[in-house]
Backbone of each chain as ProteinMPNN parsed JSONL, in Angstrom:
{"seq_chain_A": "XXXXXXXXXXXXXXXXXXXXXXXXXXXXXXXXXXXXXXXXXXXXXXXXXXXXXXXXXXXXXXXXXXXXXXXXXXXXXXXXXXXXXXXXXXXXXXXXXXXXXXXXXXXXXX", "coords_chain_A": {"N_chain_A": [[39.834, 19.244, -46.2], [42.013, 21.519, -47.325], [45.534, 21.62, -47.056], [47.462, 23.401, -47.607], [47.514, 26.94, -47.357], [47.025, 30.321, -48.207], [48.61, 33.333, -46.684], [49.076, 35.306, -47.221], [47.903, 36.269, -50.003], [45.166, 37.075, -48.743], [44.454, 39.943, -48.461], [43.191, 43.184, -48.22], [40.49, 45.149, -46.858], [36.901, 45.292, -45.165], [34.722, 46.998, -46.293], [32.218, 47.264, -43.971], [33.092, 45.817, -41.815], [35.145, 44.207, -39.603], [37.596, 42.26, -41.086], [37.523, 38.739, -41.666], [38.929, 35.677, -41.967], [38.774, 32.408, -42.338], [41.678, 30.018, -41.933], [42.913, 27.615, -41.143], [40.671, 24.921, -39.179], [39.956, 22.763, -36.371], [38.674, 21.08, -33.882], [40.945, 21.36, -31.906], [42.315, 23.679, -32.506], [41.962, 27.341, -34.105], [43.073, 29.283, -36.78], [42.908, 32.005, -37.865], [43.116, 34.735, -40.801], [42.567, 38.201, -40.041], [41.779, 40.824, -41.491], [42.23, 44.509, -40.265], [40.828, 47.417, -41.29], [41.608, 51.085, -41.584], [40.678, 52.603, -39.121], [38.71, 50.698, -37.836], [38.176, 48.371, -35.146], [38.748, 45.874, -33.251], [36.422, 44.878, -30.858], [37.205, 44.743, -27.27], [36.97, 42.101, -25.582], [36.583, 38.862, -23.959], [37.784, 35.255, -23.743], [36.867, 32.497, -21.812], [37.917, 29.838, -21.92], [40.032, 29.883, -23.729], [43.353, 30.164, -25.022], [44.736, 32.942, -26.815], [46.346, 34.521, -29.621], [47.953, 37.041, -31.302], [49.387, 37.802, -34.587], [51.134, 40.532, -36.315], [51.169, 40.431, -39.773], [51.164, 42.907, -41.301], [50.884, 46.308, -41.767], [50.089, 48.672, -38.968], [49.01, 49.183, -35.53], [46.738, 49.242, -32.333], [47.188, 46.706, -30.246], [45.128, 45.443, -27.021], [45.437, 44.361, -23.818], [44.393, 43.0, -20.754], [44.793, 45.753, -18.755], [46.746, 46.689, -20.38], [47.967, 48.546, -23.131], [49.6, 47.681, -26.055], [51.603, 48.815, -28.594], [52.062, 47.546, -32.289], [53.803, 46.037, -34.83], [54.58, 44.914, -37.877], [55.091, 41.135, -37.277], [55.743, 41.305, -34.692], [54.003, 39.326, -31.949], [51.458, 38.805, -29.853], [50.399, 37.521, -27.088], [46.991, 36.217, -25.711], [45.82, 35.741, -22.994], [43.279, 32.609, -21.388], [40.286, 34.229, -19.968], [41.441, 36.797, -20.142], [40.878, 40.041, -21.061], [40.741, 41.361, -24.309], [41.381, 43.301, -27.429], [41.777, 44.612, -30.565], [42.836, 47.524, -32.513], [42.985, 49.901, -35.074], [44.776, 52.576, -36.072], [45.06, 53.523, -38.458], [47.174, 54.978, -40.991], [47.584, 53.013, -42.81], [46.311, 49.019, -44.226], [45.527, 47.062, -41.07], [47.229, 43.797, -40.787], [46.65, 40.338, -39.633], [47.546, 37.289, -38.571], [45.333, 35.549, -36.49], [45.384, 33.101, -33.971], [43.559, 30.69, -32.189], [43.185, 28.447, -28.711], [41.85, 26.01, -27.046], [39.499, 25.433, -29.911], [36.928, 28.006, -29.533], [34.284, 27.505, -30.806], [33.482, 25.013, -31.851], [34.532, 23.338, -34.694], [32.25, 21.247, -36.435]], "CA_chain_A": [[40.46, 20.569, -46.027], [43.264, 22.094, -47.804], [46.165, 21.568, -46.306], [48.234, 24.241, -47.884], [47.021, 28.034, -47.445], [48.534, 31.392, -48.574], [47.668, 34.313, -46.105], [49.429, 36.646, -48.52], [46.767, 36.466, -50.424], [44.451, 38.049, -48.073], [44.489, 41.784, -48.646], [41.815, 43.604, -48.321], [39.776, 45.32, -46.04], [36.017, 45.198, -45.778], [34.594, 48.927, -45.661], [31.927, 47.575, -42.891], [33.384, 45.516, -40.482], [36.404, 43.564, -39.467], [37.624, 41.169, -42.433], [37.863, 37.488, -40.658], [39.349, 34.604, -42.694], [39.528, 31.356, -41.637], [42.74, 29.421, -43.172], [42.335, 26.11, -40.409], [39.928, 24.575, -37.752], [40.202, 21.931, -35.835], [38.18, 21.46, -32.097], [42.014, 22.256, -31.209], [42.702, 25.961, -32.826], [41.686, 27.87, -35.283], [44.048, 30.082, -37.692], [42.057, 33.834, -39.188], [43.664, 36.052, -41.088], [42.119, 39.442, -40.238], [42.504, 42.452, -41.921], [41.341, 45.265, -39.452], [41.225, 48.561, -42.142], [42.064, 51.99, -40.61], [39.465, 53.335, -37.902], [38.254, 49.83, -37.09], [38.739, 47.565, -34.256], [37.958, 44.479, -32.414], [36.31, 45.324, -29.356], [37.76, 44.347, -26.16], [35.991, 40.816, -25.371], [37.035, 37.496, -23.189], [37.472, 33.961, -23.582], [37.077, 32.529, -20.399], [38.753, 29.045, -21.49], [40.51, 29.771, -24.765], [44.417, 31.493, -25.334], [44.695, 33.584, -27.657], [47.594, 34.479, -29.819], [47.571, 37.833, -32.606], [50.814, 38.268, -35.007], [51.206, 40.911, -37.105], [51.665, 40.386, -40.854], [51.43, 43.629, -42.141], [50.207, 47.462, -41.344], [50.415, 48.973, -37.313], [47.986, 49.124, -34.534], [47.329, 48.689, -31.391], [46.444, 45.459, -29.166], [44.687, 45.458, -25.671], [45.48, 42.747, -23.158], [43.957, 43.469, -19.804], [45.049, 47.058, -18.788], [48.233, 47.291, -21.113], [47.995, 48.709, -25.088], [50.513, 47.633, -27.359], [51.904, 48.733, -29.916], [52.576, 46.733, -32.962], [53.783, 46.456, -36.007], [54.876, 43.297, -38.865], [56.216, 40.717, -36.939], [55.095, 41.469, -33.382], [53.466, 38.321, -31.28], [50.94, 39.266, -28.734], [49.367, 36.865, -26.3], [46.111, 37.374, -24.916], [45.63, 34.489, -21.769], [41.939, 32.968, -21.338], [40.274, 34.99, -19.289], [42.424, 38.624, -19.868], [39.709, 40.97, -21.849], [41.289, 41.724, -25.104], [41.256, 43.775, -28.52], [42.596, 45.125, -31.511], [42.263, 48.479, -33.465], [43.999, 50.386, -36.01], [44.378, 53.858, -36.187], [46.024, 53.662, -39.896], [46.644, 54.761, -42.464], [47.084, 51.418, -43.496], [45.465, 48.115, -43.594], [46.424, 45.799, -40.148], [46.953, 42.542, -40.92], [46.786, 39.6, -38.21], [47.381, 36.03, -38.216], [44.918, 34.993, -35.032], [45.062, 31.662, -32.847], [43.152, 30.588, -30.594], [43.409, 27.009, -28.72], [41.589, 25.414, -28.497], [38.313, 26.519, -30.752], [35.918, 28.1, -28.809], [32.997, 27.056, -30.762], [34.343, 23.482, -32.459], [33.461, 23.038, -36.221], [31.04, 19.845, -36.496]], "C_chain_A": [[41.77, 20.611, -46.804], [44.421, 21.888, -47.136], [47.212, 22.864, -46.128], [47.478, 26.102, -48.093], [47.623, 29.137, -47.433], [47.636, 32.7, -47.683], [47.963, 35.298, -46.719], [48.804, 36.784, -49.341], [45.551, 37.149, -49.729], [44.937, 39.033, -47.53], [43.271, 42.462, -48.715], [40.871, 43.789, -47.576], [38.308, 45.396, -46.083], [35.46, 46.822, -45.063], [33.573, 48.916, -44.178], [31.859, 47.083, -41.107], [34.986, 44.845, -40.769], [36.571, 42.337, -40.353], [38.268, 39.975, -41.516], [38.2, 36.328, -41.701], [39.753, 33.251, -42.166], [40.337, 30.508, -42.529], [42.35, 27.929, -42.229], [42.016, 26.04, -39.529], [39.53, 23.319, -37.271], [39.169, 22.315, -34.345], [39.541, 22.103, -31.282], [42.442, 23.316, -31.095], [41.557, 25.817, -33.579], [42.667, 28.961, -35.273], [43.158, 31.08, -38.479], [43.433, 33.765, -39.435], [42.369, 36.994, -40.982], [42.683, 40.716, -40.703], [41.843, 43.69, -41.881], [41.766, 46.736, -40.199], [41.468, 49.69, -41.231], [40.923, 52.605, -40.238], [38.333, 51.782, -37.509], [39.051, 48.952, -36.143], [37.963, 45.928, -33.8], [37.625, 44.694, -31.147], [36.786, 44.201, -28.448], [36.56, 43.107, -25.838], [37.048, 39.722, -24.145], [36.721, 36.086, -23.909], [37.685, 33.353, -22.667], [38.04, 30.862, -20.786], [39.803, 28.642, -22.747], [41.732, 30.536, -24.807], [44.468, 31.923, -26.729], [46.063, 34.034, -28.636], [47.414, 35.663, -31.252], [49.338, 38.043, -33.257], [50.47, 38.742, -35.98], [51.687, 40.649, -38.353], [51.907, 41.609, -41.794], [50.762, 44.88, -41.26], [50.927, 47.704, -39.329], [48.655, 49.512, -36.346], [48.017, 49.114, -33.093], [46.282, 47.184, -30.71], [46.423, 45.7, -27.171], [44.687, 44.329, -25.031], [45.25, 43.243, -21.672], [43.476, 44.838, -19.632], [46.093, 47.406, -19.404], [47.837, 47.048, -22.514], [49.42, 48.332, -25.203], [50.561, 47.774, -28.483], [52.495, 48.11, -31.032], [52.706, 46.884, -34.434], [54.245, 45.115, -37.024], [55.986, 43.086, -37.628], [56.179, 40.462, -35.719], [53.893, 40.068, -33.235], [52.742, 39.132, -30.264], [50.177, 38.291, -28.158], [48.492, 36.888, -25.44], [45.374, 35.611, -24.108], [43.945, 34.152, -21.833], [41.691, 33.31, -20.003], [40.876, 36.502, -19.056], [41.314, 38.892, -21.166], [41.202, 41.042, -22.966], [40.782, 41.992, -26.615], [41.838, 44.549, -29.218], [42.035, 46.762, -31.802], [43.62, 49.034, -34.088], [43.398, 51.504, -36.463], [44.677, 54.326, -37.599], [47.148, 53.896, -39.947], [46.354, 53.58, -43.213], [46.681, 50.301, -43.191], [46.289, 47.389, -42.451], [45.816, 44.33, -40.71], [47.524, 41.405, -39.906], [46.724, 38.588, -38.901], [46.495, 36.274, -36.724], [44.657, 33.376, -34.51], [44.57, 31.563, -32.233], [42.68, 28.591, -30.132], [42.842, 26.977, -27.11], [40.249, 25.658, -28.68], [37.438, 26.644, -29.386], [34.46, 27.476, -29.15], [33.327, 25.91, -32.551], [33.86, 23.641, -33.845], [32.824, 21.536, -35.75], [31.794, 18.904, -37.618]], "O_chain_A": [[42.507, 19.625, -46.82], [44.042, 22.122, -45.988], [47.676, 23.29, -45.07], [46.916, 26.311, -49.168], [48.676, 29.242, -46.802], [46.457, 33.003, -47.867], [47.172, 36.236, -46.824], [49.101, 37.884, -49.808], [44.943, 37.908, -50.483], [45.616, 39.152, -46.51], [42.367, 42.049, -49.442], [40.157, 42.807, -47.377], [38.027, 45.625, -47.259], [35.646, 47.445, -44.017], [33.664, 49.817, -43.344], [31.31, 47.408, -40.054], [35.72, 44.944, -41.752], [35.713, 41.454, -40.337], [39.258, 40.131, -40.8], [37.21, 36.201, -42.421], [40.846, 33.005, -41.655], [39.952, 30.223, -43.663], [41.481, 27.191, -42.695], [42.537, 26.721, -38.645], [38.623, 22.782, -37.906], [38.97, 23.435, -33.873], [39.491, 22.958, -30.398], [42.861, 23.921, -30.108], [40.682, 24.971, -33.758], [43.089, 29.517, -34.259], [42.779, 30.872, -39.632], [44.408, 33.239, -38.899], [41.332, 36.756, -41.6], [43.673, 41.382, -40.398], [41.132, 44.136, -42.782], [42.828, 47.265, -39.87], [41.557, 49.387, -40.041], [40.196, 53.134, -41.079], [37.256, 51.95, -36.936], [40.266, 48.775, -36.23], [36.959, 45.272, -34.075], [38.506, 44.706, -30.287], [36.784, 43.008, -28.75], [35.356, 43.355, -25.897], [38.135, 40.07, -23.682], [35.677, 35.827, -24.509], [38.866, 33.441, -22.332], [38.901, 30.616, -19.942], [40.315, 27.53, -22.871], [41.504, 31.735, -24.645], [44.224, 31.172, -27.673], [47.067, 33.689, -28.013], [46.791, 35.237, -32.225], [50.294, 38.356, -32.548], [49.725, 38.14, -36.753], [52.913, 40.567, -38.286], [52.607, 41.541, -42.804], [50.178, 44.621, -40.208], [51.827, 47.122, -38.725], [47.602, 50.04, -36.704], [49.1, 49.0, -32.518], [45.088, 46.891, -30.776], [47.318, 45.988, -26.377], [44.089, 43.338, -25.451], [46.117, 44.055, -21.348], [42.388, 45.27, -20.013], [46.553, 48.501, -19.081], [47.504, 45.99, -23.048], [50.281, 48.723, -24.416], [49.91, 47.202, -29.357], [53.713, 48.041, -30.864], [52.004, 47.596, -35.152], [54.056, 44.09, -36.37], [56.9, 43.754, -37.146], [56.575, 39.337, -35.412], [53.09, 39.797, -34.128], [53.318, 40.113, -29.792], [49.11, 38.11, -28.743], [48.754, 37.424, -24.362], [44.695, 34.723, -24.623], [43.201, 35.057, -22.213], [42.392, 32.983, -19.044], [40.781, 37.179, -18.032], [41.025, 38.066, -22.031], [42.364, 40.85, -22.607], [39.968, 41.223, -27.127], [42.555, 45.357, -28.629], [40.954, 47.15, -31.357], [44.797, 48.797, -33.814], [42.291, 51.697, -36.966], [44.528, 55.519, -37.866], [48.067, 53.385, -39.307], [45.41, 53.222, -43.917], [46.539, 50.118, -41.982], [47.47, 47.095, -42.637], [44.69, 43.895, -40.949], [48.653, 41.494, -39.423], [45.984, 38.616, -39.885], [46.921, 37.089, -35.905], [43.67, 32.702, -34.804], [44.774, 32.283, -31.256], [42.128, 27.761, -30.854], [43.253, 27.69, -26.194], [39.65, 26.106, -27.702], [37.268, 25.813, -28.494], [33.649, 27.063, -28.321], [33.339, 26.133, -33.761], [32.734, 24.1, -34.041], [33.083, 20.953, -34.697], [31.296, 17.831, -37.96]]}, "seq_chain_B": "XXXXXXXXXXXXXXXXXXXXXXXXXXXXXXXXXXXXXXXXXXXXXXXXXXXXXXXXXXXXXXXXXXXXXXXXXXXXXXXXXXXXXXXXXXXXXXXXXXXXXXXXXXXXXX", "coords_chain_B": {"N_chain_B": [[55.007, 36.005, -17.874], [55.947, 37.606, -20.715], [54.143, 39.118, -22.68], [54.149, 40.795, -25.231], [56.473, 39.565, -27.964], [58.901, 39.697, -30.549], [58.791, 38.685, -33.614], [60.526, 38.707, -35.592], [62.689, 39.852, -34.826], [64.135, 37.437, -34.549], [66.564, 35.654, -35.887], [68.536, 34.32, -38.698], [70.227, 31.252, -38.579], [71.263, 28.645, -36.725], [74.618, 26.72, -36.794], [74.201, 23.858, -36.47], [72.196, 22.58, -35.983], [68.381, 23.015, -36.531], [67.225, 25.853, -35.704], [65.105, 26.589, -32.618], [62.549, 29.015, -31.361], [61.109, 29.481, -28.322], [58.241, 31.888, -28.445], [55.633, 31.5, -27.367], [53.713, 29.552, -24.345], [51.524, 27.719, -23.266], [49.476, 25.012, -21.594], [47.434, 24.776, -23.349], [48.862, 25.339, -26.072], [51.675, 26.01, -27.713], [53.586, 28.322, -29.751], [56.288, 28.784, -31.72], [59.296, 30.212, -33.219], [61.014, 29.227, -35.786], [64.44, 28.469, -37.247], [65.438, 27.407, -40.741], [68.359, 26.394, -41.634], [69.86, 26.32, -44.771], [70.17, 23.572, -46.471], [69.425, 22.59, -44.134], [67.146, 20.301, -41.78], [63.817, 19.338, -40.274], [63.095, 16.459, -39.357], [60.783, 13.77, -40.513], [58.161, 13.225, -39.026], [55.702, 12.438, -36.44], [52.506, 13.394, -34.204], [50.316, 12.644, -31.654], [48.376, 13.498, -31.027], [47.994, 15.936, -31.28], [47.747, 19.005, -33.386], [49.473, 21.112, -35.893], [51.018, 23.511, -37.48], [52.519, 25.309, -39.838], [53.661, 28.925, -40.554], [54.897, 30.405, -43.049], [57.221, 32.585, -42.213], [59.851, 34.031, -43.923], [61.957, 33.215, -46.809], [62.429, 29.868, -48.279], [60.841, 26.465, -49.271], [60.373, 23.055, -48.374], [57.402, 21.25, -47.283], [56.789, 18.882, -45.865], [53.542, 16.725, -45.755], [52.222, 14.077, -44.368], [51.838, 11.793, -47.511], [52.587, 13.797, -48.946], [54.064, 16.528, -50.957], [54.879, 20.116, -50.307], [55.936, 23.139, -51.561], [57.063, 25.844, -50.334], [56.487, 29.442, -49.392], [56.935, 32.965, -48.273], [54.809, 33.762, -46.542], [53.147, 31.92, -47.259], [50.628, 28.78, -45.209], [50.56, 25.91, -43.465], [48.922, 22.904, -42.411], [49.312, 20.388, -40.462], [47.371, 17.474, -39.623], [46.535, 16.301, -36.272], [48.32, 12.929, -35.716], [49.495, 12.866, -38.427], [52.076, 11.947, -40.686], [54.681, 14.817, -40.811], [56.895, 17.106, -41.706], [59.787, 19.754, -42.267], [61.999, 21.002, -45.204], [64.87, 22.62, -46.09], [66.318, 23.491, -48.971], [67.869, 25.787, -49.725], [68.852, 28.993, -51.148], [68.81, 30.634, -49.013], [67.951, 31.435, -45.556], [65.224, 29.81, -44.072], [62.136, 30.444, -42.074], [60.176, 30.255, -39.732], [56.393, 30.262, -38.169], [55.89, 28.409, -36.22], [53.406, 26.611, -34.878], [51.438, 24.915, -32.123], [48.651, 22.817, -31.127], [46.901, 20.934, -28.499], [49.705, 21.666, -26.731], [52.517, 19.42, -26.7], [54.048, 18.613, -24.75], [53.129, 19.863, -21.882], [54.111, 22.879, -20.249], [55.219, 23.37, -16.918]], "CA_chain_B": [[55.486, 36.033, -19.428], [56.077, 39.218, -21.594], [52.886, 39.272, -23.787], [54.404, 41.119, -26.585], [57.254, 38.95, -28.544], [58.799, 40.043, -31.75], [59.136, 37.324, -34.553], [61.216, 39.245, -36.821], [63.909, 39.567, -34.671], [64.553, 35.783, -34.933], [67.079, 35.609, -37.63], [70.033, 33.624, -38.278], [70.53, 30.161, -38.448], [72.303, 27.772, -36.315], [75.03, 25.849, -38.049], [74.25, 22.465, -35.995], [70.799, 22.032, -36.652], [67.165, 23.721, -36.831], [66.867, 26.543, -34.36], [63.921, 26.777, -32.21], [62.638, 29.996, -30.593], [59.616, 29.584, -27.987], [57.313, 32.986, -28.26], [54.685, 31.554, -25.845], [53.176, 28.064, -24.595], [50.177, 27.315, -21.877], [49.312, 23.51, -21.628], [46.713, 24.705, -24.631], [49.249, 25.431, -27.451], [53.304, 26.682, -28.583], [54.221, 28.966, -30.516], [57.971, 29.044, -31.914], [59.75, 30.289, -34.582], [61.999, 27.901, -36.241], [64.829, 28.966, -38.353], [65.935, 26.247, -40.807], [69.097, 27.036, -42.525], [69.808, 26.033, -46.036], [70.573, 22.328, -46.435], [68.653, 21.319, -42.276], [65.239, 19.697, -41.931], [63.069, 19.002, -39.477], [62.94, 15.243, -39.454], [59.246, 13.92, -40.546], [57.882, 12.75, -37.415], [53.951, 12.417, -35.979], [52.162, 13.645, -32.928], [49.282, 11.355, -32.266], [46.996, 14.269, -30.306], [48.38, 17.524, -31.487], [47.518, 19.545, -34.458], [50.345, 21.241, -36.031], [50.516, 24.482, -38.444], [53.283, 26.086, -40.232], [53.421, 29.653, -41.331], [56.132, 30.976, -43.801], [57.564, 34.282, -42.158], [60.66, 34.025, -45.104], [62.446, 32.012, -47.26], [61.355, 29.196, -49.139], [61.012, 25.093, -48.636], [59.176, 22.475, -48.784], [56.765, 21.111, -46.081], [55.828, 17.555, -46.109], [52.658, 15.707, -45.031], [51.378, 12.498, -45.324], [52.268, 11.863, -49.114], [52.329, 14.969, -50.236], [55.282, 17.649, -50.662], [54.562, 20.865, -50.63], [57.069, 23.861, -51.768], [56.268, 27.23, -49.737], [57.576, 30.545, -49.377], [56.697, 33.976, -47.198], [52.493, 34.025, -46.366], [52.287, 30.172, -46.952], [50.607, 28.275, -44.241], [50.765, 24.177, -43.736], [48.144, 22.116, -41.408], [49.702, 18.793, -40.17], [46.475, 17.077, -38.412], [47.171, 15.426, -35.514], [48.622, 11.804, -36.25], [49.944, 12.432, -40.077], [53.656, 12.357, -40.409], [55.042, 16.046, -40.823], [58.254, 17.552, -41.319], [60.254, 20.785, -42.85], [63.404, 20.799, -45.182], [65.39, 23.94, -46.302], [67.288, 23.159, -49.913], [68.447, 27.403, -49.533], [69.811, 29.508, -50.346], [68.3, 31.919, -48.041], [67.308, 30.589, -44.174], [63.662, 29.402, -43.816], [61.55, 31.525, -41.01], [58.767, 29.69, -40.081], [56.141, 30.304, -37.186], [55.767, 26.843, -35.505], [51.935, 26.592, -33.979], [51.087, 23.456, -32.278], [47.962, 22.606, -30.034], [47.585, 21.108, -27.687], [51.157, 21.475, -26.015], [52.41, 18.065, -26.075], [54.625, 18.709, -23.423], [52.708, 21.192, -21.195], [55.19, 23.324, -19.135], [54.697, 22.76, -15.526]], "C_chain_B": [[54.739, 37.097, -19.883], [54.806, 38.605, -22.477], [53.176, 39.959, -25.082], [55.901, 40.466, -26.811], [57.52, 39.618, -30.04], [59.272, 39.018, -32.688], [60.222, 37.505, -35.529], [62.441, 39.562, -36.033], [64.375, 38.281, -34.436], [65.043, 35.579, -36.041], [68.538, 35.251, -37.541], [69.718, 32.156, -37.844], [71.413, 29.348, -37.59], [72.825, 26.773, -37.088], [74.831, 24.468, -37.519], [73.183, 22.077, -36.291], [69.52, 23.192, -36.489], [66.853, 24.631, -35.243], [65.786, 26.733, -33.987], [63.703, 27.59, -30.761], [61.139, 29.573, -29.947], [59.483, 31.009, -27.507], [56.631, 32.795, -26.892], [53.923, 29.933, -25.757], [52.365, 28.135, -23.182], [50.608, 25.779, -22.09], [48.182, 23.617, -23.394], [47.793, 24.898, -25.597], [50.66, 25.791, -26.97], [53.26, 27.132, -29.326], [55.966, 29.366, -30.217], [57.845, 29.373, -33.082], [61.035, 29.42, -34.521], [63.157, 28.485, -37.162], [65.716, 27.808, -39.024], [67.042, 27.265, -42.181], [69.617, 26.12, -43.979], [70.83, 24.614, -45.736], [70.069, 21.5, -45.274], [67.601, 21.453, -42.827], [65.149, 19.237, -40.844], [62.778, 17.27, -39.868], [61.246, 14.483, -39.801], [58.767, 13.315, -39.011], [56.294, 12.699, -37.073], [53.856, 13.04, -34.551], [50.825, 13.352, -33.27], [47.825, 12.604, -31.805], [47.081, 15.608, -29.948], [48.427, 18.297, -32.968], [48.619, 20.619, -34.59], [50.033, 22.18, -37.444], [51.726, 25.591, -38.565], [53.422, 27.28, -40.636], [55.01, 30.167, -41.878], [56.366, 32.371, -43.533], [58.958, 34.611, -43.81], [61.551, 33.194, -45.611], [61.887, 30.834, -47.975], [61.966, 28.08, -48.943], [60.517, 24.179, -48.87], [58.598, 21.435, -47.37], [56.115, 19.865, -46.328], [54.793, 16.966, -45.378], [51.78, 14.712, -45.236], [52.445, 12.47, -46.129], [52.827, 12.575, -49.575], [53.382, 16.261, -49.578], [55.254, 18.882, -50.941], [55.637, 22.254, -50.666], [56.146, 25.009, -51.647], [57.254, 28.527, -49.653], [56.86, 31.901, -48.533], [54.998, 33.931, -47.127], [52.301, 32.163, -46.41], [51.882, 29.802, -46.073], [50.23, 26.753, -44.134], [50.258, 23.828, -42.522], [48.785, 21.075, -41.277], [48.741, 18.279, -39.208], [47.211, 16.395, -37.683], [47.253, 13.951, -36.302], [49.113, 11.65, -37.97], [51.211, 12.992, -39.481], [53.757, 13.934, -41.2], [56.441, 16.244, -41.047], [58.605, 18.79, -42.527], [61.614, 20.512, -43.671], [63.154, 22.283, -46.328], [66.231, 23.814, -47.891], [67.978, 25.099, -50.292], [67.917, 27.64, -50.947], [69.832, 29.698, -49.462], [67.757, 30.771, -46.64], [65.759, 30.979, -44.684], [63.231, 29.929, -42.643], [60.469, 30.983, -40.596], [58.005, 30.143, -38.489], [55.565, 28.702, -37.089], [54.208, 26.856, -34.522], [51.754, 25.22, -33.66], [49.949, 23.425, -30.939], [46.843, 21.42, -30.144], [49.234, 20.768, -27.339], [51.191, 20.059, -26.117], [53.561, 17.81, -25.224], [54.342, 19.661, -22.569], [53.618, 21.349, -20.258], [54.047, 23.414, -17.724], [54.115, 24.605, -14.571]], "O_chain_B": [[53.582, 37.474, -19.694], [54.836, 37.425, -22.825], [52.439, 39.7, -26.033], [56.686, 40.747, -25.906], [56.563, 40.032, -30.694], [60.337, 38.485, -32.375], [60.734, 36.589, -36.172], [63.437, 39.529, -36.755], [65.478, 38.373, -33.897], [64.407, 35.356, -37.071], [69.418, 35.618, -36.763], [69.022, 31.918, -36.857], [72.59, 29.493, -37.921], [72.176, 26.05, -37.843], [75.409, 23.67, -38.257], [73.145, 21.057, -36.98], [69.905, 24.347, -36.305], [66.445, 24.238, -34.15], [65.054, 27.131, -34.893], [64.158, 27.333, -29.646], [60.164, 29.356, -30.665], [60.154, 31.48, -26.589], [56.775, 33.392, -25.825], [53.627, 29.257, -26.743], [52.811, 28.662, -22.163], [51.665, 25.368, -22.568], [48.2, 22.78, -24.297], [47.347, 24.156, -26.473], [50.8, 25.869, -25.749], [52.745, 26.431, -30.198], [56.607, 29.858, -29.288], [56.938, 29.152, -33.883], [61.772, 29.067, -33.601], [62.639, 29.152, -38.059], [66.564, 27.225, -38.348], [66.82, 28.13, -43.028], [69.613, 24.91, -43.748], [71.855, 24.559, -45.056], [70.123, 20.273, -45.192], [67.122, 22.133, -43.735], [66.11, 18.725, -40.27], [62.11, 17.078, -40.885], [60.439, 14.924, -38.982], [59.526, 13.105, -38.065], [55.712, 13.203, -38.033], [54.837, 13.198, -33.824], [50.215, 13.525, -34.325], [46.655, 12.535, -32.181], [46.642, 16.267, -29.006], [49.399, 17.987, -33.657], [48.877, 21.181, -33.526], [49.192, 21.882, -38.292], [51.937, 26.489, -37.75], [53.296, 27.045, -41.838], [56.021, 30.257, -41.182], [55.944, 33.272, -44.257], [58.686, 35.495, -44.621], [62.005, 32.346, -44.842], [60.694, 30.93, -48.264], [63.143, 28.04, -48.585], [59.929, 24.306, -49.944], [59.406, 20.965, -46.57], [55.039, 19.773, -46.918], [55.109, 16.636, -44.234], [50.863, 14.553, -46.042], [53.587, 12.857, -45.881], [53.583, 12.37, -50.525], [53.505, 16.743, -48.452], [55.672, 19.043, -52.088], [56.22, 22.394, -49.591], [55.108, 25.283, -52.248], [58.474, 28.553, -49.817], [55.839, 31.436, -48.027], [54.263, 34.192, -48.079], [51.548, 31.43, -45.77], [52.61, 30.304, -45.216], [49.389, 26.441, -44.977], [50.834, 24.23, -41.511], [48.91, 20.595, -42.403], [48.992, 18.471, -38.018], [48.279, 15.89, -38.03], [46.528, 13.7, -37.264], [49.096, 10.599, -38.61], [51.501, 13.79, -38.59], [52.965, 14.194, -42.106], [57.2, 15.444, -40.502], [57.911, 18.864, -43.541], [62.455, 19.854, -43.058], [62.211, 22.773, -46.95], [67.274, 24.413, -47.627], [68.563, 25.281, -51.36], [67.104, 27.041, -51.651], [70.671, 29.191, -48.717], [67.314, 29.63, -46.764], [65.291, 31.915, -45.333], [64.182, 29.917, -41.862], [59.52, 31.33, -41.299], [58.797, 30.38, -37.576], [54.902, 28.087, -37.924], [54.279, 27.211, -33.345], [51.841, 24.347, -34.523], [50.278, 23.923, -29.862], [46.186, 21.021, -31.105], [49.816, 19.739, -27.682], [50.224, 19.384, -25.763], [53.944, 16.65, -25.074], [55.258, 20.457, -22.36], [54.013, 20.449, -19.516], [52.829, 23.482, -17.562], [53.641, 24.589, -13.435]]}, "name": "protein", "num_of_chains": 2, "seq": "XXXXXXXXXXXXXXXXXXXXXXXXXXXXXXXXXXXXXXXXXXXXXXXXXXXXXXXXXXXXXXXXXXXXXXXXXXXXXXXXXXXXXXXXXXXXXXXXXXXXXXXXXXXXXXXXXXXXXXXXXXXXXXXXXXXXXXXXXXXXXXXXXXXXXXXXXXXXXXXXXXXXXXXXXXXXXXXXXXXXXXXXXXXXXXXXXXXXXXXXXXXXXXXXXXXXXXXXXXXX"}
């Protein structure tokens, strides 16, 4: 593996789903960049034994963590506990861009 | 614990050594931001059963691991597997911004 990875380089939304990038994975995390274009989302889901962790790098949106939206914008941390339902979307205009964590992997690389 | 954190207001250097902000930490992972100001470093150091992952919010540096020295700047991101020596140094101008990911916790709060 690479050790060194540039997420500023991932730009770019995909017109029919949510753009997922993995930069590193370990059985301990894993590190996306996603870049959720305007009128898509991440539906509201669970990990029952994984935390979660989304930081904005670019664009605005919002994030769902139980029953409370947030709003976010570059820069913004949001932590989503395992077990609390949670998801993204972005109403636009422009692209959202996320660092996402989650620890540790839900489904391990080999 | 507040679920939304903002990373970007973390700014400003301490003149004694490498400031460190904790966002959010379970027993699965930490997240901090770090701010290293021009001329401090993070000492290289190991963690024998914690995976370790730098991202460049601003500023520029160079990120060592293992062997190998790597000079980063805003979007970069730097894997330190568990057990390779690691560490950050700042030669400025400008403060270094970094988000600090590490899992698992290797001091899980109680």
């Amino acid at each position: 593996m690479d050790v060194l990875k540039d997420a500023s380089a991932v730009v770019g939304a995909r017109p029919d789903k949510v753009r997922k990038e993995n930069l590193f994975e370990t059985a301990r995390f894993f590190l996306d960049v996603y870049v959720v274009g305007p009128g898509q989302a991440q539906t509201p889901h669970v990990h029952d034994g994984s935390d979660k962790v989304y930081v904005v790098l670019s664009g605005r949106g919002t994030v769902r963590v139980g029953a409370a939206a947030h709003d976010v914008r570059a820069g913004h941390a949001v932590f989503c506990p395992a077990g609390a339902e949670h998801g993204v979307e972005n109403a636009g205009p422009e692209d959202l861009r996320l660092l996402v964590y989650m620890a540790p992997h839900p489904k391990p690389p080999r």
